[in-house]
N, C-alpha and C positions, 0 to 999 in steps of 0.2 A: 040896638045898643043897650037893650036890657041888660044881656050880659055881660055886660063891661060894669055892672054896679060896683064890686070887690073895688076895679082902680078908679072908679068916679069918691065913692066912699072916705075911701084912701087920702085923696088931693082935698077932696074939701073938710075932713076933718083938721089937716095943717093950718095953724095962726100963728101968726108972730114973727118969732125969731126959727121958729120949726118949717114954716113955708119958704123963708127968704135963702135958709139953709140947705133947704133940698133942692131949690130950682138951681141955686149957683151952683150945687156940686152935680146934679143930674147936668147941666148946659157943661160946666166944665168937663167932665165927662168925658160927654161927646165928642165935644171940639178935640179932647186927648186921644180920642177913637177914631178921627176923622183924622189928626197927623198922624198917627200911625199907622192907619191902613194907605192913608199916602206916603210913606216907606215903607213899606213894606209890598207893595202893588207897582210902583213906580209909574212906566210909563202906560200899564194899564189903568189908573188911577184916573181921578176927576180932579184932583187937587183935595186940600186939606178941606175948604168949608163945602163944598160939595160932597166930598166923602160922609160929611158929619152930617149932614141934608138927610142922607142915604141912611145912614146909622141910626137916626133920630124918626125918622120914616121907616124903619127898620124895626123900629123897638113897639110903637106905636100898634103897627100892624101886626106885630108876632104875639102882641097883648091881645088884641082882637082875633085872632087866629087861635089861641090857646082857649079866650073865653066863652067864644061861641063853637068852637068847633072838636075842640079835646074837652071832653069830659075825665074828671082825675079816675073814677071809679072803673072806669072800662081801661084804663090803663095803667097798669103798676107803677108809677108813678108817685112819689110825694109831689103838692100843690107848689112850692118852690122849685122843684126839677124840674117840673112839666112846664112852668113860664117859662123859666131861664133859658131852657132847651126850644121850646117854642121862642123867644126871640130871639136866639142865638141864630137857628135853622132859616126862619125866614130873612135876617138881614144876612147871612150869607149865599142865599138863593138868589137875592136882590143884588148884591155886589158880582154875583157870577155872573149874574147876567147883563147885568149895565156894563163890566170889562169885556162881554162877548161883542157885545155892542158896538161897543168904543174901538173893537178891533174888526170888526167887519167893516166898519164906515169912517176908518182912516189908515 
């Protein structure tokens, strides 16, 4: 977890009205990422708050996946592409697979 300092850093330098402000809009967010990939997925879907489970588990580990595992310098890359793209990639790797899922076992 060493390398996860950058978003440890990040969350605990937030006070106030800066902390209260980023969790409601990061939570709000989700939950807007988790009805939308429940329309837009339908009956491959988990429903809205399980989609956002997924998203939110999705984002987490694509930060840990970027931090310990892509290095910015070995790849052409700006440090904001290479997150974005790394959480982008891993919570739809995560969705494809939990809908393979859901459709094999019903």
């Amino acid at each position: 977890m060493v390398a996860m300092d950058p978003v440890w850093k990040f969350l605990n330098s937030l006070e106030g009205f800066e902390f209260a402000a980023f969790w409601i809009a990061f939570l709000t967010l989700v939950m807007l990422v988790g009805f939308f990939l429940d329309y837009v997925m339908q009956k491959q879907g988990f429903g809205p708050y399980f989609n956002a489970i997924y998203v939110l588990g999705g984002v987490w580990l694509g930060l840990y996946v970027r931090f310990n595992y892509l290095q910015n310098n070995r790849l052409q890359l700006h440090d904001p592409f290479l997150s974005l793209g790394s959480v982008f990639a891993v919570t739809a790797a995560m969705l494809v697979a939990m809908a393979f899922v859901r459709n094999r076992t019903s």
